[in-house]
C-alpha positions in Angstrom: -19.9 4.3 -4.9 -19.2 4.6 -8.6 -16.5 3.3 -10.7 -13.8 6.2 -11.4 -13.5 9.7 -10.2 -14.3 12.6 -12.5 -15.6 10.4 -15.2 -12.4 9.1 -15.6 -10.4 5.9 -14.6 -8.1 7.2 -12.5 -6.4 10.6 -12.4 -2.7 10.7 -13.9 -0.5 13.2 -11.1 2.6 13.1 -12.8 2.8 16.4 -14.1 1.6 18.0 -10.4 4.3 15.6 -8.2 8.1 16.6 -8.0 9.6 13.2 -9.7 12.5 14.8 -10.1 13.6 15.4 -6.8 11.9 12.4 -5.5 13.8 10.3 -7.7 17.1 12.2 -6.6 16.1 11.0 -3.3 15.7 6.9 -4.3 19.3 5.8 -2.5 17.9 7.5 1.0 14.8 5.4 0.6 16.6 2.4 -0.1 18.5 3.0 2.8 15.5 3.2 5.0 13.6 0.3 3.9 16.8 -1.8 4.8 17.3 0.0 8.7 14.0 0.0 9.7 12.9 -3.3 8.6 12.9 -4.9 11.7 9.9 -2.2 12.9 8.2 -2.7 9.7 5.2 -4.5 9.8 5.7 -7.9 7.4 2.6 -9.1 5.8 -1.4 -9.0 6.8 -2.3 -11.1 8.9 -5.8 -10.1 9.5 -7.8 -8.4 7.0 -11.4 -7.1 6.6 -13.8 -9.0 5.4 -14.8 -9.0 1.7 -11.8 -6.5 0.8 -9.1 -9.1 -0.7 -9.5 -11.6 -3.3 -6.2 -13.2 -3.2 -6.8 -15.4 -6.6 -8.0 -12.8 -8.6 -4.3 -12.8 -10.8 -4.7 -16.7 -10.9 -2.4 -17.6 -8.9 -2.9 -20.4 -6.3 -1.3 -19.2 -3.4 -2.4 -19.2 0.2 -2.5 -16.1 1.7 -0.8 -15.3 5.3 -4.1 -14.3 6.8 -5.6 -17.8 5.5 -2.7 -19.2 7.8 -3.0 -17.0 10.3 -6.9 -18.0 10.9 -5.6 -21.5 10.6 -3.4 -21.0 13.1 -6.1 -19.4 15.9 -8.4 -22.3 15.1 -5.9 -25.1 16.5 -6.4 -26.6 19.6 -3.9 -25.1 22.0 -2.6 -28.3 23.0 -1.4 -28.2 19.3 2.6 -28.0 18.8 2.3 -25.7 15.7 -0.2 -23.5 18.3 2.2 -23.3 21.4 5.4 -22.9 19.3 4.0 -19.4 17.8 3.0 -18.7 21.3 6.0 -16.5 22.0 6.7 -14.9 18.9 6.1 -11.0 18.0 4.5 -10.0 14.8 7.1 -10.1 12.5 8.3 -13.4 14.0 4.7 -14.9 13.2 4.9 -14.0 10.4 7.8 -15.7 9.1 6.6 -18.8 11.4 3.5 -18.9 9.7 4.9 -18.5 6.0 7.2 -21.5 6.8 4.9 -23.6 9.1 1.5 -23.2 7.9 2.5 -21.9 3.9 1.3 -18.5 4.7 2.0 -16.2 1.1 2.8 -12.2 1.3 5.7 -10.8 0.5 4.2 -7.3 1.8 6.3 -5.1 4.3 4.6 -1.7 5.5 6.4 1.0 7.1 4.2 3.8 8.6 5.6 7.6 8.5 2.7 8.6 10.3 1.9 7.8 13.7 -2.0 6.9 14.2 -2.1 8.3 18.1 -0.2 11.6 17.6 -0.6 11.7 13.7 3.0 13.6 13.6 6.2 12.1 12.3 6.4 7.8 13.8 9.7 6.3 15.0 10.1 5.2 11.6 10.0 8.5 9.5 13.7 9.3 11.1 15.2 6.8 8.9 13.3 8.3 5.5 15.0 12.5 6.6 14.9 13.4 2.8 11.6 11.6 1.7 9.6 13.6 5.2 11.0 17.1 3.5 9.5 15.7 0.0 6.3 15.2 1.8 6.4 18.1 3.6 6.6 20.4 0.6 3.5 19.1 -0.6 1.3 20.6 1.5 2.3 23.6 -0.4 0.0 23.4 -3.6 -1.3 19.4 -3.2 -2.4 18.7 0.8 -4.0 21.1 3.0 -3.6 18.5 5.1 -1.6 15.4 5.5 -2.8 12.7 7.7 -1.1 9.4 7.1 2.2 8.2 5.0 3.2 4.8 4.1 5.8 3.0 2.2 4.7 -0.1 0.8 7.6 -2.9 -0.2 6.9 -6.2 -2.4 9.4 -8.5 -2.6 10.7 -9.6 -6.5 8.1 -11.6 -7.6 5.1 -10.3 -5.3 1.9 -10.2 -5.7 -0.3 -6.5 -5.7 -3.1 -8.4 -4.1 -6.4 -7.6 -6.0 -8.0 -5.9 -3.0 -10.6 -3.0 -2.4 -10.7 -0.4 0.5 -14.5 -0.7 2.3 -15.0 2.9 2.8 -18.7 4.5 4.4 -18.1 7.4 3.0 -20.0 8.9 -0.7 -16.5 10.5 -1.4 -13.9 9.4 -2.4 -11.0 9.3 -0.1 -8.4 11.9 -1.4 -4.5 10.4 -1.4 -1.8 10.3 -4.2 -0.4 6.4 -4.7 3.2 7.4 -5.8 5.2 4.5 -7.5 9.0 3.9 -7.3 8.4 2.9 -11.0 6.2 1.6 -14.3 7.4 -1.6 -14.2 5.2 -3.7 -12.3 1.4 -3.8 -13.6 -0.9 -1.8 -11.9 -5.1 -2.3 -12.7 -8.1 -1.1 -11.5 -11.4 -3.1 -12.1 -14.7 -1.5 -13.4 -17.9 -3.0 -12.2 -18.4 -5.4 -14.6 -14.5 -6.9 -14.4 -12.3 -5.0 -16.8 -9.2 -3.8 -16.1 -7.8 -0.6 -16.7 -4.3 -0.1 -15.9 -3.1 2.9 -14.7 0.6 3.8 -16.6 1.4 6.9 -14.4 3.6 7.0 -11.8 1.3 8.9 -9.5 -2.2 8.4 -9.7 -5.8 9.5 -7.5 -8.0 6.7 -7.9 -11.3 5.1 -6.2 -9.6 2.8 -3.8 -13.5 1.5 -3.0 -12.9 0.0 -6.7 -11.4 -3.7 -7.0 -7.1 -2.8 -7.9 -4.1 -4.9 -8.5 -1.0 -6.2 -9.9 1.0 -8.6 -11.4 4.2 -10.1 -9.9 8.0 -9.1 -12.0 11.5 -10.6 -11.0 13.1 -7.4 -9.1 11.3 -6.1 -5.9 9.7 -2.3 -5.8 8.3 0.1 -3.4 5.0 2.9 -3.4 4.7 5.6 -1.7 0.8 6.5 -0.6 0.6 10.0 1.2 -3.6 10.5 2.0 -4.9 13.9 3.5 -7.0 16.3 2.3 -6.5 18.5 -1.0 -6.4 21.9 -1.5 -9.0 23.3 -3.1 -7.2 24.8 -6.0 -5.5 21.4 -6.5 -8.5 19.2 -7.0 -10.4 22.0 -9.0 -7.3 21.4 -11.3 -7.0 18.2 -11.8 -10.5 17.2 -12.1 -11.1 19.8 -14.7 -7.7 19.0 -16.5 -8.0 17.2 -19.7 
């Protein structure tokens, strides 16, 4: 799949996306990420293959799902093996940042569930952002069919990841950020980096993306679904 969609980079939203209300909203979505943390899902511990390069910013780290394959390779006589043994996810995961020097400071919360695709558990603690959402599917979605909040930590890494996808389209979300702050790239075929200054964006996630690490932690928003007609005839035409 080519670099790009529509000839371009990526696809700047922000005049198409209510900000301003989402903005108005920002206390409520603090709110949730703090109550349903504990159902969150904290870090990656398996990935697929050839869709992360973990270095790519320079940065020697080792990843948590480095230390997580670590971790399924020791004998199970091991001590480090049987301690994790018991553990839920999230509770790996911390074991396995501390034990084995796993690295993401990742936590996912999924509005969406995958069996039902209505509303999960953990859209009841985000009320205002689900109405935001919602209202989309007015003039942007025809159809929404999965919402996630993404948190990194203050000094974070966006790993420089791609999104294997079989598919000659490309897949049709909006990647909605809290804020400009934090760098945000996508990679060309032959290495360059374009960053992307909007706050909402349409990009080709098949494409090598990333970011840099700054001292205060932040949070995206990525809503993926189907666009109207009208909608993508705009914005691919819009110059």
């Amino acid at each position: 799949m080519s670099f790009g969609i529509g000839g371009k980079p990526y696809i700047n939203l922000d005049n198409y996306i209510d900000l301003y209300n989402l903005d108005n909203i920002h206390p409520e979505i603090c709110r949730g990420l703090a109550k349903a943390d504990p159902n969150a899902i904290k870090g990656s511990q398996e990935i697929k293959p050839n869709s992360i390069n973990p270095h790519g910013q320079g940065y020697e780290i080792k990843p948590l799902f480095e230390s997580h394959n670590e971790y399924q390779n020791l004998p199970t006589y091991s001590d480090i093996f049987k301690d994790g043994q018991d553990l839920d996810y999230n509770e790996l995961t911390y074991y396995l940042k501390y034990c084995l020097g796993g690295y993401d400071l990742h936590t996912v919360y999924k509005l969406i569930d995958e069996n039902t695709a209505n509303w999960s558990s953990l859209a009841d603690y985000f009320p205002e952002l689900c109405v935001w959402i919602e209202n989309l599917h007015r003039n942007i979605f025809s159809k929404i069919t999965d919402v996630t909040v993404i948190a990194l930590e203050s000094a974070g890494i966006p790993w420089e990841h791609k999104d294997p996808n079989s598919s000659n389209s490309v897949p049709e979300f909006i990647h909605v950020r809290q804020s400009t702050k934090r760098p945000f790239y996508i990679l060309d075929n032959e290495g360059n980096k374009t960053y992307i200054k909007s706050r909402v964006s349409w990009f080709n996630e098949t494409c090598w993306h990333g970011g840099y690490p700054i001292n205060s932690p932040t949070y995206n928003i990525r809503i993926d679904g189907s666009f109207t007609e009208c909608f993508k005839s705009q914005i691919l035409n819009y110059d």
